[in-house]
N, C-alpha and C positions, 0 to 999 in steps of 0.2 A: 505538545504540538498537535492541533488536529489536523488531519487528513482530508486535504481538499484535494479538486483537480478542477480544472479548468472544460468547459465544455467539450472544449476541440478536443480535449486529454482525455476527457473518457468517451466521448465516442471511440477516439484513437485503439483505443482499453480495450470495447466492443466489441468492435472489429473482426468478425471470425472466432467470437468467444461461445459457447456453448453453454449458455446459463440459460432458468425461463423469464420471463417477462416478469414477473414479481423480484426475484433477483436485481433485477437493469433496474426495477423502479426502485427497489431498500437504497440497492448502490447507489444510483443517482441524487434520489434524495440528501442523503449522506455528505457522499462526496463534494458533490455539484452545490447544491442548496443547501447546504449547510444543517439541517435536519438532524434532530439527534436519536439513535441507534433505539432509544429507548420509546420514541415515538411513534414507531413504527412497530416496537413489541407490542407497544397498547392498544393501537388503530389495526394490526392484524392479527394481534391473539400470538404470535409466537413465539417463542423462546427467545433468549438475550443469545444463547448460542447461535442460533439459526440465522439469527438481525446479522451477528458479526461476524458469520462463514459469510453471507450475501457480499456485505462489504470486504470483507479482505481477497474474494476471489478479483474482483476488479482491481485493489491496490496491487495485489500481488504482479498482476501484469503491469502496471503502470511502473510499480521500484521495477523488475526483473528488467525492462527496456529503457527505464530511464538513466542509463550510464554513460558520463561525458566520455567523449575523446580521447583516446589514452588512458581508459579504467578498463579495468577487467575484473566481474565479479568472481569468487573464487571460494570453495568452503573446505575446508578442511579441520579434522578432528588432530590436534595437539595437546601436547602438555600443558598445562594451567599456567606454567609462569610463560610460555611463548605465547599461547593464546594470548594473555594478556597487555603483551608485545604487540601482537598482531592486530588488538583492538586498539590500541594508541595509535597504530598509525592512521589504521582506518578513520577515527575521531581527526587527527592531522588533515589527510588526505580532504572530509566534507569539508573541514574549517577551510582549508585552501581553495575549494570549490565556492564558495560564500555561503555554507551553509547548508545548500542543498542537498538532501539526503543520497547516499552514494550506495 
């Protein structure tokens, strides 16, 4: 699944975020315009790391606020067979949402 967002979404994203302006423009590209990660290696000369810190600083905000009604995101370090537990329901829980990532 690629990682899109909606215009209104990432301004939303933006918003009081503290990145520089080459940053907003990888993100956007990316996210918004559909652009791929590697086009922006070769048209700026930088690293495939640096393309995908630009972009995940913006997703990051967008999953971290985008939680329905009655979720609450939550991390915690468990045993491997509850983790496992705990990732089924999570996987339940999107399915119930239609899909969209929780």
């Amino acid at each position: 699944m690629r990682k899109r967002l909606s215009e209104a979404q990432f301004q939303a994203c933006i918003h009081g975020l503290d990145v520089g302006a080459q940053t907003l423009q990888i993100a956007h590209g990316v996210l918004v315009r559909g652009q791929t990660q590697a086009s922006f290696v070769q048209a700026l000369g930088l690293s495939k790391g640096a393309v995908s810190q630009a972009v995940h600083r913006v997703w990051r905000v967008f999953a971290s606020s985008n939680i329905p009604p009655g979720y609450e995101r939550v991390s915690a370090v468990l045993p491997q067979h509850q983790a496992f537990i705990v990732k089924k329901w999570a996987e339940d829980a999107q399915a119930r949402n239609n899909g969209s990532k929780i």
